[in-house]
DRENDOVEX-214187 format. One record per residue (C-alpha): x, y, z; residue number from 1. Coordinates in steps of 0.001 Angstrom, whole numbers. Example, Ala and Ser with C-alpha at 12.3 -4.5 7.8 and 13.67 -1.06 7.14 Angstrom:
2
{{12300,-4500,7800},1} {{13670,-1060,7140},2} 
END
This chain:
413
{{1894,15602,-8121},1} {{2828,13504,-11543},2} {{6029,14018,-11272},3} {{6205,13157,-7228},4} {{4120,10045,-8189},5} {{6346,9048,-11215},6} {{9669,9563,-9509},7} {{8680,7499,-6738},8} {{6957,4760,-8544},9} {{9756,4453,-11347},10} {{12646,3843,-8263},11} {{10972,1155,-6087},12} {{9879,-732,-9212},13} {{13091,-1023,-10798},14} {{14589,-1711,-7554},15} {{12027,-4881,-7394},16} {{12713,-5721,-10659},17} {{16260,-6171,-10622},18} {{17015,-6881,-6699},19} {{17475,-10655,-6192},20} {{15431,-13101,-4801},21} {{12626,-12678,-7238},22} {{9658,-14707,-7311},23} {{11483,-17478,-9484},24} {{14741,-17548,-7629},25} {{12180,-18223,-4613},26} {{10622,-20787,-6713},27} {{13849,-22648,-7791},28} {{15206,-22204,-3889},29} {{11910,-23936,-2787},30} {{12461,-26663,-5305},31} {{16106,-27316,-3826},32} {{14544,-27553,-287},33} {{12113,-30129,-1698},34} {{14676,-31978,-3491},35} {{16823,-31982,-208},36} {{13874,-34201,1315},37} {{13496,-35896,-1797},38} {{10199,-33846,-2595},39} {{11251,-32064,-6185},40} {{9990,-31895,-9119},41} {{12724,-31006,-11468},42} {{15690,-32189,-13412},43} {{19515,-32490,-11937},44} {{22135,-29617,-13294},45} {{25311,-30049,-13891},46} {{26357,-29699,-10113},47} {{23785,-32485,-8879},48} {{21811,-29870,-7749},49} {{17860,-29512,-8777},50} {{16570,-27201,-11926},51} {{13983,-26009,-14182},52} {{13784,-27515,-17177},53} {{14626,-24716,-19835},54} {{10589,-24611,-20909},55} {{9591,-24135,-17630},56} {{11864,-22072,-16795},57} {{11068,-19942,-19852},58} {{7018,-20081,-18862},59} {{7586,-18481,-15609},60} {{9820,-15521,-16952},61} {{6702,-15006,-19424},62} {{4707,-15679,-16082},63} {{5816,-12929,-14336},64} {{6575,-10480,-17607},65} {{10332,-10594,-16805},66} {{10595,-11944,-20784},67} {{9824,-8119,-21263},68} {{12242,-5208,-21491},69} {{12159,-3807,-17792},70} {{10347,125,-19813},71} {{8033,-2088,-20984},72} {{6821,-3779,-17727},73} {{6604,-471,-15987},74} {{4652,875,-19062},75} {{2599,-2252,-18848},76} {{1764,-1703,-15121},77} {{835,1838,-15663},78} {{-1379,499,-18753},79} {{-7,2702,-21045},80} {{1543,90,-23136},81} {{-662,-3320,-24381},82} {{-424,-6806,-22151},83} {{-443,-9858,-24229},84} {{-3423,-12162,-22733},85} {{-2281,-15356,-24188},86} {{-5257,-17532,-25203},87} {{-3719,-20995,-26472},88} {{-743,-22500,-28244},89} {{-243,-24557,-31382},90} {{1960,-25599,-33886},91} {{1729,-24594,-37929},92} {{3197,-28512,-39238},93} {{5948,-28276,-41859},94} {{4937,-27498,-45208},95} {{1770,-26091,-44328},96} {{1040,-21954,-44208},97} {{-2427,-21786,-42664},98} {{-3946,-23838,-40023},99} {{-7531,-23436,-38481},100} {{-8156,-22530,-34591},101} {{-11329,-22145,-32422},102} {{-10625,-18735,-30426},103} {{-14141,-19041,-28334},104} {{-18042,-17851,-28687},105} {{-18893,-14912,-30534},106} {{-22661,-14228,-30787},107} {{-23446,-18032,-29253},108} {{-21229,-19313,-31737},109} {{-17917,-21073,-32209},110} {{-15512,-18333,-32873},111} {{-12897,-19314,-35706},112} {{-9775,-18218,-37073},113} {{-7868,-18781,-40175},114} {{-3785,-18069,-39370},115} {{-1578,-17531,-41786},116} {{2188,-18028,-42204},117} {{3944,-14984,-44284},118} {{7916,-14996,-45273},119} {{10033,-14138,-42652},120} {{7815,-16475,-39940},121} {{5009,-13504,-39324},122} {{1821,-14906,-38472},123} {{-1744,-12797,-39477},124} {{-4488,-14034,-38167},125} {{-7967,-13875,-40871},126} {{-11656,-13540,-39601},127} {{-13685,-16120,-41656},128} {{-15201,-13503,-43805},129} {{-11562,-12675,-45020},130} {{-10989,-9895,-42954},131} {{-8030,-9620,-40829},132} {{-9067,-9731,-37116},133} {{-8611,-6782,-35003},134} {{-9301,-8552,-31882},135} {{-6795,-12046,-32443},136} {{-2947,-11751,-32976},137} {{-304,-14404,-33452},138} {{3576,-14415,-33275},139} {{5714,-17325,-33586},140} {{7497,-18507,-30215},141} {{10041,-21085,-31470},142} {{10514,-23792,-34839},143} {{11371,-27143,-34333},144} {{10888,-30075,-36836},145} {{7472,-30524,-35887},146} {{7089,-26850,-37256},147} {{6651,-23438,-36005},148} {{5355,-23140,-32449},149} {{3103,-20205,-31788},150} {{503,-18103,-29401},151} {{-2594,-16457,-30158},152} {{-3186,-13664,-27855},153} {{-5486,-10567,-27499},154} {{-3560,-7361,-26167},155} {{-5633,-4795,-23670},156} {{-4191,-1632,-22272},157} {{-4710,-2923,-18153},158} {{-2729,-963,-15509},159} {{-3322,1202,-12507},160} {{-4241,3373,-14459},161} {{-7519,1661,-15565},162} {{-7522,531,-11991},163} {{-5953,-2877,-12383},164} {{-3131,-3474,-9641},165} {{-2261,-6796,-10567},166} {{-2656,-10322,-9456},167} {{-1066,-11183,-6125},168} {{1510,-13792,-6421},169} {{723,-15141,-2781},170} {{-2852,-14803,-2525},171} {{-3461,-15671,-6399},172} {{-6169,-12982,-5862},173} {{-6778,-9369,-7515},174} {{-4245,-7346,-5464},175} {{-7431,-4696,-4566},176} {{-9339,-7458,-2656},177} {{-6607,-8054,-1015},178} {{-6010,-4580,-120},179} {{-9212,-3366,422},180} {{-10012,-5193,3548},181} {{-6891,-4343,5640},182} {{-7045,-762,4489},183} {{-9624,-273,5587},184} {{-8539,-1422,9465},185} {{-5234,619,9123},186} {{-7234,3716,7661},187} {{-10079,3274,10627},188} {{-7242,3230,13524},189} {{-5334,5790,11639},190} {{-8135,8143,11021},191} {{-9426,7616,14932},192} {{-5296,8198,15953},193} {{-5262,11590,13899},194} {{-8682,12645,15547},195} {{-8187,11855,18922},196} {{-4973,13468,18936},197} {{-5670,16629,17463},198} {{-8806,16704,20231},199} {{-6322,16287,23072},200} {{-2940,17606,21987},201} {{-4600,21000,20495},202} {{-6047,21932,23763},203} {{-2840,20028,26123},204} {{-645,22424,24223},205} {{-2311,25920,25227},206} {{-3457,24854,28330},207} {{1094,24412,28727},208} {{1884,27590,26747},209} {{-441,29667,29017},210} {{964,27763,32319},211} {{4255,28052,30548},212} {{6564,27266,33863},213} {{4094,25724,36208},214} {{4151,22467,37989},215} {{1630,21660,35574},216} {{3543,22705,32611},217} {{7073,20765,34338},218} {{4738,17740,34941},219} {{3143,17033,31570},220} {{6186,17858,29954},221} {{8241,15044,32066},222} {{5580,13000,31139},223} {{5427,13641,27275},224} {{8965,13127,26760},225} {{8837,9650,28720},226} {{6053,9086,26223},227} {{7879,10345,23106},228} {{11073,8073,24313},229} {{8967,5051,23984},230} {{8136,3272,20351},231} {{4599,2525,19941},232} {{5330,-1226,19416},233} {{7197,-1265,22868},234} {{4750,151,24503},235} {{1782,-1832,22901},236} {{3962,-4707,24250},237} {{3805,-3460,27869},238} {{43,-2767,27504},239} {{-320,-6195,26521},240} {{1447,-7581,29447},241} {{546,-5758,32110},242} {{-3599,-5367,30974},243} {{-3779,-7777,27959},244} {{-4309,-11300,30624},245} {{-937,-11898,31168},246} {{1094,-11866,34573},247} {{-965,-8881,35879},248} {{-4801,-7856,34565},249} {{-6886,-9247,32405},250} {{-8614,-6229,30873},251} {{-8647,-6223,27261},252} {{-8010,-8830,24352},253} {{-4619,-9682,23562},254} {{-5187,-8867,19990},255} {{-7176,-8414,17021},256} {{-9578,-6163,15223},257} {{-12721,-6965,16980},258} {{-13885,-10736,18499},259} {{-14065,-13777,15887},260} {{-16664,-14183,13993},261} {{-18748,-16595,15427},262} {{-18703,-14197,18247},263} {{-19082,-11119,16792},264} {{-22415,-12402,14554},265} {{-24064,-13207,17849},266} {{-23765,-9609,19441},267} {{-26559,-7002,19058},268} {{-25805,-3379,17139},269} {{-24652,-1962,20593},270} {{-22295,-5088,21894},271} {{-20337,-4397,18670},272} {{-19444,-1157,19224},273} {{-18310,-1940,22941},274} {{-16765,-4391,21429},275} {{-15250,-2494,18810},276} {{-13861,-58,21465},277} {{-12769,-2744,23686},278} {{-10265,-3783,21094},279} {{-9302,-459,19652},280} {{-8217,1360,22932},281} {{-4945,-358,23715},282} {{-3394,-286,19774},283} {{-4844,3179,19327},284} {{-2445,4074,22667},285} {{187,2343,20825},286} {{-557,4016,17341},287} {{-700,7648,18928},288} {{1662,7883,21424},289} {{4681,9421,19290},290} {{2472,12418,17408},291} {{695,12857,20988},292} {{3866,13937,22274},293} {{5065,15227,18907},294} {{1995,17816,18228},295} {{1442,18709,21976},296} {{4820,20299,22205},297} {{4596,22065,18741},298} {{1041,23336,19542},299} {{2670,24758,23018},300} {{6202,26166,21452},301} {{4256,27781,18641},302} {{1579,29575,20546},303} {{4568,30709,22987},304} {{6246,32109,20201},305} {{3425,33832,18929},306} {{2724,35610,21997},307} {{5944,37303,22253},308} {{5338,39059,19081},309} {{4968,42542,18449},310} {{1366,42266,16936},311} {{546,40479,20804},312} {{1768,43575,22833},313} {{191,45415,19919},314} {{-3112,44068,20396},315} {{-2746,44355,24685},316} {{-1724,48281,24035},317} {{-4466,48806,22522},318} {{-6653,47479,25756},319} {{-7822,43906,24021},320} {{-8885,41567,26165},321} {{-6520,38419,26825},322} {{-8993,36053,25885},323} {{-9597,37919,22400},324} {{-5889,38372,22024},325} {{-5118,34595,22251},326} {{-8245,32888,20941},327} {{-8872,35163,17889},328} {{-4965,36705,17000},329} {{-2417,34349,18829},330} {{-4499,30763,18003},331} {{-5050,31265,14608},332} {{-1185,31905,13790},333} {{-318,29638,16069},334} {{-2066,26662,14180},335} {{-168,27050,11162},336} {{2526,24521,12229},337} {{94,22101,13053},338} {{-2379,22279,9773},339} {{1222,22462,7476},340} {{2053,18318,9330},341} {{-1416,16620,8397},342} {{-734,15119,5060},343} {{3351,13882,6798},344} {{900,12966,9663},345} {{-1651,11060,7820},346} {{759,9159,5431},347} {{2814,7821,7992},348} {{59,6950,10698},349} {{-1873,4603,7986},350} {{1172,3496,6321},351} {{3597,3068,8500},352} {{1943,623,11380},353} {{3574,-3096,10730},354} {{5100,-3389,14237},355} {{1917,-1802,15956},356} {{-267,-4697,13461},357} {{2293,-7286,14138},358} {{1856,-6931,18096},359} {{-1790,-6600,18295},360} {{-2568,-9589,15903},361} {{-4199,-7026,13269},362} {{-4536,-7598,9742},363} {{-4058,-3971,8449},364} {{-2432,-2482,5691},365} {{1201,-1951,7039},366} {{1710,-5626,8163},367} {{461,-6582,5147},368} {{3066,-4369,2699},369} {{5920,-5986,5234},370} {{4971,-9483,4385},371} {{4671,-8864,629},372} {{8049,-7415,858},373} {{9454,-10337,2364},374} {{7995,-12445,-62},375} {{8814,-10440,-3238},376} {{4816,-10391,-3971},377} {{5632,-7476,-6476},378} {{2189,-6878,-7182},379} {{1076,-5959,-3851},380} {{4179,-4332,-3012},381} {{3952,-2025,-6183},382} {{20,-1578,-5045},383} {{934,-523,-1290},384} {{3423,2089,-2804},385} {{595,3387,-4952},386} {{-1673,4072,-2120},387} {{530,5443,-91},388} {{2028,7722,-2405},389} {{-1621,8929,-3177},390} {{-2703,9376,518},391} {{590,11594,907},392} {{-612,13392,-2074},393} {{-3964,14372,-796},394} {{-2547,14770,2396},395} {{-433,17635,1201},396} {{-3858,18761,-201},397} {{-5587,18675,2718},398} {{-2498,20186,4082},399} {{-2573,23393,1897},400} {{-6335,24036,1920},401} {{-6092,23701,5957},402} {{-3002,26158,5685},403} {{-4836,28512,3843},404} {{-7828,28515,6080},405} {{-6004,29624,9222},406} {{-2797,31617,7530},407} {{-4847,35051,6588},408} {{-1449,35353,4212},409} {{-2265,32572,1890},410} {{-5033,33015,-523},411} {{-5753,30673,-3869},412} {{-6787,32281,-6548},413} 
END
């Protein structure tokens, strides 16, 4: 698992780090537009053109940690290696060595600091009782003939792996309150897709195996490959045309997670679960549609293959009864394909569903990853790849412990 979640992690984030169009090449390419329309803020380059001044410009590469060795940043987002939380700047005037700064409260009190200038421009900063502070550093960021510019900062190990995902860059918010609401819409369609299939393709798929050459069996099977032919977002657009209020009936919303707000306060405990439903079926249609096909024919090739084994005509020889030869021999075997695909399933249903989100107007997790993308919002990006990585990972899990349940071969000791 740590080295599936390292690998993955290490790739995509040095890919965002050094792919262009960053956040501040989408800052100066904003500030061009503006000064196109006469709208910038900055200073003329040497082409005419809009820039940064070189402060500024400096300011957002500490902004966004890019003044940082690229190790360092990915240590820093794992929070295994100390972020600088820059309190204030000041300058040390010429001639002098020590200068006086308020830091904040301690106890209800002013907090104070006495920093020092050593040889060699190294800056220790002094509690007032003398003692150097373990809480307040200092470095020196530049010397001019005012005197030596400097920070005093605080460092904290903060990563994912204390929990901290960041700050989004487009929200400006904590990247798990962003997340949390729309996963929890992708993971509620997701979870209902997975169940609802498994409740209809499990039982579709012996009910063809044991008709195996029927018109039944001919007839679903035309029908599941028409289905499996068709992407989820395509159909979710049909749905929406022909039943969504468009040129032909008006039968459910055109989009959304459930109705808007000032709607949905107004409706009693039951109206929000028809509701609920009413809003769900057509994108859970569209979210399904490609494992229903998918798992229906592996649940029907696998139990056919079982029954032409040996241990089958075995078990008939031996004057079992069909039912007890399928149901408690054939089944069981014939599940293993199907329990080995849940964590593949389960990764890909709650992760991978912008177009499905997109079409149906939902906030959810997917849509949300493609927009960050497209908007370099690193942060959220990096948090998406997180979460996904760890649903795969407990979907293999979930995968193995299922496996071992119906596989009589696999025991964990």
């Amino acid at each position: 698992m740590i080295p599936t979640f390292l690998g993955s992690t290490i790739l995509v984030f040095t890919i965002l780090q050094l792919a262009p169009g960053g956040p501040i090449e989408q800052i100066m390419l904003r500030l061009q537009m503006g000064g196109a329309f006469g709208e910038g803020g900055g200073g003329l380059d040497s082409d005419g053109g809009l820039s940064l001044p070189p402060k500024a410009l400096k300011e957002l590469e500490r902004f966004y940690g890019f003044d940082k060795p690229i190790y360092q940043r990915y240590l820093s987002w794992l929070g295994i290696w100390p972020r600088e939380i820059r309190h204030r700047d000041f300058v040390i005037p010429k001639n002098e060595v020590k200068i006086e700064k308020r830091v904040g409260k301690k106890n209800g009190k002013l907090w104070k600091v006495d920093i020092k200038l050593a040889k060699g421009n190294s800056l220790s900063v002094y509690e007032k009782d003398g003692s150097l502070s373990n809480v307040w550093k200092a470095k020196v960021e530049n010397s001019s003939d005012k005197g030596v510019e400097a920070v005093v900062y605080q460092t904290e190990f903060s990563g994912i792996l204390t929990g901290n995902l960041g700050k989004s860059y487009t929200f400006l918010e904590p990247v798990v309150d962003v997340m949390k609401p729309r996963f929890k819409i992708s993971l509620f369609f997701g979870l209902t897709g997975i169940l609802l299939s498994y409740l209809v393709c499990i039982p579709l798929g012996i009910k063809k195996a044991l008709s195996h050459g029927s018109v039944f069996d001919f007839g679903s099977s035309a029908l599941i490959f028409i289905a499996y032919s068709i992407p989820g977002w395509a159909l979710g657009g049909v749905l929406l045309v022909l039943f969504g209020g468009g040129s032909f009936f008006d039968v459910f919303p055109l989009g959304g997670f459930r109705s808007p707000s000032e709607i949905w306060d107004s409706l009693t405990p039951i109206q929000k679960v028809f509701d609920q439903i009413h809003h769900m079926i057509l994108p859970i249609i569209a979210w399904t549609i490609t494992s229903f096909a998918t798992m229906t024919v592996l649940m029907k090739n696998s139990l056919l293959e079982n029954l032409s084994q040996d241990y089958v005509r075995t078990a008939f020889a031996k004057g079992l009864k069909e039912k007890r030869v399928i149901w408690l021999h054939a089944m069981r075997n014939s599940l293993i394909p199907i329990a080995s695909g849940i964590g593949h399933i389960l990764g890909v249903v709650i992760a991978g569903s912008y177009f499905i989100e997109r079409m149906f107007n939902i906030d959810g997790f997917g849509r949300m990853a493609f927009e960050a993308i497209l908007s370099r919002d690193y942060p959220i990006t990096l948090g998406f790849l997180v979460i996904v990585v760890m649903i795969r990972l407990v979907g293999n899990l979930i995968s193995d412990i299922t496996l071992a349940a119906v596989d009589p071969r696999i025991r964990f000791k």
